[in-house]
C-alpha positions in Angstrom: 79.9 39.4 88.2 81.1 37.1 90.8 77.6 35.5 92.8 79.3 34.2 95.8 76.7 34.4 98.2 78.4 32.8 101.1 82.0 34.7 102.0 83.1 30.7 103.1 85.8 30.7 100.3 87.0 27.3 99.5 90.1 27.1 101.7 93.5 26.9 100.5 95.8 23.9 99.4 99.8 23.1 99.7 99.7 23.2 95.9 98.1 26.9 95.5 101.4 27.7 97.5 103.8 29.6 94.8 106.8 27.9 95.4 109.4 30.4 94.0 109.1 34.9 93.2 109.0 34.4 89.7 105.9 36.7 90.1 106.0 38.8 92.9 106.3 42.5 93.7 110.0 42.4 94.0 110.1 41.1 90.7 107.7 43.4 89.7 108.5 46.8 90.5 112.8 45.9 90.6 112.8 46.8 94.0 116.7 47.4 94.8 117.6 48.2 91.6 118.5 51.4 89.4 115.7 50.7 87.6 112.9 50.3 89.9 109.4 51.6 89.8 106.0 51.5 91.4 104.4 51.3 88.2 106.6 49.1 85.5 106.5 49.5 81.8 106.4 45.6 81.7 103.8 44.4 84.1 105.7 40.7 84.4 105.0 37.0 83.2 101.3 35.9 81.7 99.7 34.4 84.7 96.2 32.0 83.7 93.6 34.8 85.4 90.7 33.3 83.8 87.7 36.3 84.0 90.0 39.0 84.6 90.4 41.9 82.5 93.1 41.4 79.7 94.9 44.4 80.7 96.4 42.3 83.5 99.3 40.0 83.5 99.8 38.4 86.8 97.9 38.5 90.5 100.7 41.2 91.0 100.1 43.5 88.6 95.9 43.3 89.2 96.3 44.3 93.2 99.2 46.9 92.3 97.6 48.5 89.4 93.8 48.2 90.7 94.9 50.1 94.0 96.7 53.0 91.4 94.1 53.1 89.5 91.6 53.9 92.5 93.3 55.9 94.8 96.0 58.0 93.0 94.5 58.0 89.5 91.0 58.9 91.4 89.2 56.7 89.7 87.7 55.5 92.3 84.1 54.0 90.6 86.4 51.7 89.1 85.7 49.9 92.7 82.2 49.1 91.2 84.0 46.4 88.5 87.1 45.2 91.0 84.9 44.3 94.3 81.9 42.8 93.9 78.4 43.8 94.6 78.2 41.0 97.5 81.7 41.9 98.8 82.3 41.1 102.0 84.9 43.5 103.9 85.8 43.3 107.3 87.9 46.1 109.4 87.9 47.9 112.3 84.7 49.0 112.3 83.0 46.3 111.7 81.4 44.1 108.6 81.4 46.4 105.6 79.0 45.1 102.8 79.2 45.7 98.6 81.1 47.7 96.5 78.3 50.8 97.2 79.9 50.9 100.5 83.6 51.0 99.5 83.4 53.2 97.0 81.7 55.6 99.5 84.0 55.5 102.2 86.9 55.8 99.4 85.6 58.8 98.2 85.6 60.0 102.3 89.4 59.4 101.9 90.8 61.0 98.8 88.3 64.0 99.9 90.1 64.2 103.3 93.7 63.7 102.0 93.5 65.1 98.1 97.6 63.9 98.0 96.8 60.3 99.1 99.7 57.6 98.1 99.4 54.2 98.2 102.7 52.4 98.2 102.6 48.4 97.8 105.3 47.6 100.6 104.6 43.5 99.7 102.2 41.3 98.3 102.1 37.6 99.6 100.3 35.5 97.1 98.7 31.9 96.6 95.6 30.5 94.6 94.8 30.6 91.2 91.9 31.6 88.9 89.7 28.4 90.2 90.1 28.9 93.9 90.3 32.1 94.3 93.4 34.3 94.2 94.4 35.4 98.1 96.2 38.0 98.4 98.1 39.9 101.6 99.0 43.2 100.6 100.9 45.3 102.7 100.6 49.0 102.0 102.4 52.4 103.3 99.3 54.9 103.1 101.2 58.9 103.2 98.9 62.1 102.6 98.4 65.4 103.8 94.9 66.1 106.0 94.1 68.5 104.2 90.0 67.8 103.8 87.4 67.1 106.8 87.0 63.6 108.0 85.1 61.7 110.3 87.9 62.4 113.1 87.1 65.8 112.7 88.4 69.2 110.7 91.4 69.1 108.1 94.4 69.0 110.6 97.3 69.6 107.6 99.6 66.9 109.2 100.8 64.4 107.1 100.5 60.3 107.8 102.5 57.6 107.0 100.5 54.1 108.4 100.8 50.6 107.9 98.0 49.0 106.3 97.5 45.1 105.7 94.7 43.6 103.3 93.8 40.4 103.0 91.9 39.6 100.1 90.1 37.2 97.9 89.7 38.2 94.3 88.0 36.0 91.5 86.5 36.9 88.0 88.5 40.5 88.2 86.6 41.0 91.9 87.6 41.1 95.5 84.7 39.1 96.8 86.5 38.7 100.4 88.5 41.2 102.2 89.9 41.6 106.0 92.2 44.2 106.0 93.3 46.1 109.2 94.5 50.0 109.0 96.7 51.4 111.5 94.1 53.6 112.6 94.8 54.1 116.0 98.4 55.2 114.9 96.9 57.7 112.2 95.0 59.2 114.6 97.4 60.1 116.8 99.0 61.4 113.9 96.8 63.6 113.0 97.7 65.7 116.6 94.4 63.8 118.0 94.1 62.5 121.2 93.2 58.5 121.2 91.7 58.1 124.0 88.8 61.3 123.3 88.5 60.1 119.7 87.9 56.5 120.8 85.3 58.1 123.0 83.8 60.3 120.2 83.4 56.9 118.1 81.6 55.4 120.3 79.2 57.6 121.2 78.0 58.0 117.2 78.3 54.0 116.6 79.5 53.1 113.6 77.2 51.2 111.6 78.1 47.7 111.7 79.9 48.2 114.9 79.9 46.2 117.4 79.9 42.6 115.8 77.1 40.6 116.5 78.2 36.5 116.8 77.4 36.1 113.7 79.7 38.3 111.9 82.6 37.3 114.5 82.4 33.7 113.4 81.6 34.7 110.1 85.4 36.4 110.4 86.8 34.1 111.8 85.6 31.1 110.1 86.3 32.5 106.4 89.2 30.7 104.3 89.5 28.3 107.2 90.5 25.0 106.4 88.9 22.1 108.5 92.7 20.5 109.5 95.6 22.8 109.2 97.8 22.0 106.2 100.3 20.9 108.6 98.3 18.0 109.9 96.0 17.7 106.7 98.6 17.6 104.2 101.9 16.7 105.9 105.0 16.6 104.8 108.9 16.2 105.8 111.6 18.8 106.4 110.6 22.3 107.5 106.6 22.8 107.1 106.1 26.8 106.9 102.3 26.2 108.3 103.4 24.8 111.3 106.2 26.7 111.9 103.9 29.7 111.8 101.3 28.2 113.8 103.9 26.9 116.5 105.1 30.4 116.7 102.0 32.2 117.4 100.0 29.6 119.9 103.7 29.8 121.7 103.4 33.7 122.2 100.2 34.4 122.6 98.9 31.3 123.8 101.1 29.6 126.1 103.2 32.9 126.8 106.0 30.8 125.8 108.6 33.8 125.2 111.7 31.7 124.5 109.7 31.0 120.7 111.6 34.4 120.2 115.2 33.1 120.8 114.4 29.7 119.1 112.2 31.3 116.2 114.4 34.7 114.9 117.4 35.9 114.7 118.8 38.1 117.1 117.8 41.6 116.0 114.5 40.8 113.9 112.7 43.9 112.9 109.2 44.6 114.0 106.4 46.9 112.8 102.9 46.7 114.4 100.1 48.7 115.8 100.3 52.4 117.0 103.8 53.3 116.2 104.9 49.7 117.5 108.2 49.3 116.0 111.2 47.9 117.1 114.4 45.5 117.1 114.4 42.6 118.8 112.7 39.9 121.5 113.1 42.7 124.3 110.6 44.9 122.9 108.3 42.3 121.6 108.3 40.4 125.1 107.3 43.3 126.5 104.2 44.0 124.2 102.8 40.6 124.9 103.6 40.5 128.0 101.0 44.3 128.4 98.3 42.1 126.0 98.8 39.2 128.5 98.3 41.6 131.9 95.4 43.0 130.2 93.8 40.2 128.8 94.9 37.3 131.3 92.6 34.6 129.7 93.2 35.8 126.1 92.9 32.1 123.5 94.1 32.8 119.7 93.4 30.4 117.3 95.0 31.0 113.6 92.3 30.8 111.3 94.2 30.9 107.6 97.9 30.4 106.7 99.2 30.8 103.0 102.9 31.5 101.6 105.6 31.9 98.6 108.9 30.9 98.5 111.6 28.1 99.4 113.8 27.0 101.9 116.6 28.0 99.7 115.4 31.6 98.9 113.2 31.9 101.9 109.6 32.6 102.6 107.4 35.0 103.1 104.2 34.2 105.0 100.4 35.6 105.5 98.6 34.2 108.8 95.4 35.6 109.9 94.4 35.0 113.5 91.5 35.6 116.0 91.2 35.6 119.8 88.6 36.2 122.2 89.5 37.8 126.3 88.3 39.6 129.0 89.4 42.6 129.9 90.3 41.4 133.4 93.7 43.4 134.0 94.5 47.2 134.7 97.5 48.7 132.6 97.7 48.9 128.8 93.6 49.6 128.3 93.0 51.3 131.6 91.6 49.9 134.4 89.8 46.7 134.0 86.1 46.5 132.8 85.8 42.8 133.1 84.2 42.8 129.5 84.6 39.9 126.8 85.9 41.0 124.2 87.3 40.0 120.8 90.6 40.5 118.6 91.5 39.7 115.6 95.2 40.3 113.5 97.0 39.5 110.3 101.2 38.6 110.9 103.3 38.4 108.0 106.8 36.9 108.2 109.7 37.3 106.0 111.4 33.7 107.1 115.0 32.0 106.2 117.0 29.5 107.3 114.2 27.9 109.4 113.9 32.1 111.5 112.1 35.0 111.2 113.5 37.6 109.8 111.3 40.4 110.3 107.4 40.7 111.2 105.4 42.9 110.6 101.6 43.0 112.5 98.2 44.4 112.9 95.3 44.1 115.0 91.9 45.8 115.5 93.8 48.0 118.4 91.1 51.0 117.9 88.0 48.3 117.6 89.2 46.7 121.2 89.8 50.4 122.9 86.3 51.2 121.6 84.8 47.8 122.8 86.4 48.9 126.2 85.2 52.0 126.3 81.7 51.0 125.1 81.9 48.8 128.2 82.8 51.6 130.8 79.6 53.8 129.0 77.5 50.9 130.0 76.4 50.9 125.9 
């Protein structure tokens, strides 16, 4: 069992950084090709994944097959030997704690969607068997409601959400995990109305809802390094951390929207938070600029980078980020309760060429609307 008491994992160097898709889920599954398949008959090249099970070949083949193996295979106590006992996993309700947990609220799941499909739509990969494996796996989550849930009675409509997972895996366990489900988008597609639901959550409180300071900085602070790459380890030519970095304090930070005529190409693709998806800097200007009226005083800070790839086939890239804001600004949340409150998201980037190509992003949109409405209760 992995004893990792402290969810600080060692933070991540240049050279964990895969610097080519010799393993990687493209490669794996043949996606594009005639002969592609979720589940391949060869699982890819030997990777060195010292206290992993044998079965496995490669970082790839542990997240894709682990996630088959629990959800659409059902065996779901197979959590018990892939997360440890001490896991740490944070979402959008808050600090989840040890595999007992998980394996709980997955059997909540498959019982409220018996059809459940998991479909690996990317992995982004770095570390190694010493440091810990990271892992941002970006998932397509489709099923029927066709069980009770906590939102309620079986609704039969079907869901197709984005889910991101950011993960730390060592020994064959996920020790560290902060992954963000498009819940809020689920929700309303279940023929739910958001705003009641978000009112219904709050009023049973969640257990481990609302973060205390501790768990926020314990969030935030986990896989940090103490100096960005970009200034710690720097290097020549086009520097992927602090391109990515660049990119997001621009947005967010300094409201600095020509980052999206400078940054990507024209007509970048873009998938985000409740049904967010679009083409293009018009869309995305917009969306920030709603954030920014809402949140006037919002500060990000990017607390982990990693990536794969080249300049010459292109990268793909994992940033995790955190901000804290008032709530000082009528539109997008309501009228304005004047209460702090905090954010977090994970970005990936498909980049070449020095642009983005597309993005796709989450962030704990159903946590903030119930930290806003918890606010208006007076709770």
């Amino acid at each position: 069992m992995n004893s990792k008491s402290n969810i600080l994992t060692e933070p991540l160097r240049r050279s964990h950084m895969p610097a080519d898709y010799g393993i990687s889920l493209a490669r794996y599954t043949g996606r594009g090709t005639e002969n592609e398949k979720r589940i391949p008959d060869d699982y890819g090249p030997d990777q060195r994944l010292s206290g992993f099970e044998e079965t496995y070949r490669n970082i790839i083949d542990y997240i894709v097959r682990i996630t088959y193996r629990i959800w659409e295979d059902r065996d779901v106590e197979y959590i018990g030997k892939t997360y440890s006992d001490d896991s740490h996993v944070f979402d959008d309700y808050g600090l989840q704690r040890g595999s007992t947990k998980i394996i709980a609220d997955t059997h909540h799941t498959t019982g409220a969607f018996s059809d459940i499909e998991l479909i690996a739509d990317e992995i982004v990969w770095a570390g190694d068997d010493e440091v810990g494996f990271h892992t941002s796996h970006r998932t397509i989550i489709r099923g029927t409601n066709d069980g009770d849930s906590k939102y309620g009675p079986a609704t039969n409509r079907t869901i197709d959400v984005l889910v991101i997972a950011n993960c730390v895996a060592l020994n064959n366990e996920i020790y560290l995990e902060h992954v963000l489900y498009n819940t809020s988008a689920m929700i309303e597609q279940l023929g739910l109305d958001l705003d009641v639901m978000t009112e219904k959550l709050v009023e049973a409180a969640p257990a481990g809802w609302p973060r205390n300071r501790q768990i926020w900085e314990q969030l935030r602070a986990a896989g940090r390094p103490e100096k960005p790459l970009s200034a710690g380890e720097p290097i020549t030519g086009f520097d992927v951390d602090a391109f990515a970095r660049d990119q997001l304090d621009r947005l967010w930070n300094r409201q600095d929207y020509a980052a999206l005529a400078d940054a990507y190409v024209e007509n970048f693709s873009f998938e985000g938070p409740t049904n967010r998806n679009f083409y293009g800097a018009a869309e995305y200007g917009r969306m920030l600029q709603g954030l920014r009226s809402a949140f006037p005083d919002l500060a990000l800070s990017v607390d982990e980078v990693y990536w794969m790839g080249n300049e010459e086939d292109g990268f793909l890239t994992s940033e995790r980020w955190s901000a804290t804001a008032t709530h000082a600004g009528d539109g997008l949340y309501g009228p304005a309760t004047h209460q702090p409150v905090t954010i977090w998201g994970i970005t990936q980037h498909e980049i070449k060429d020095g642009r983005v190509q597309r993005e796709w992003m989450l962030f704990n949109e159903l946590d903030l609307k119930m930290q806003i409405a918890a606010a208006r209760r007076g709770s």
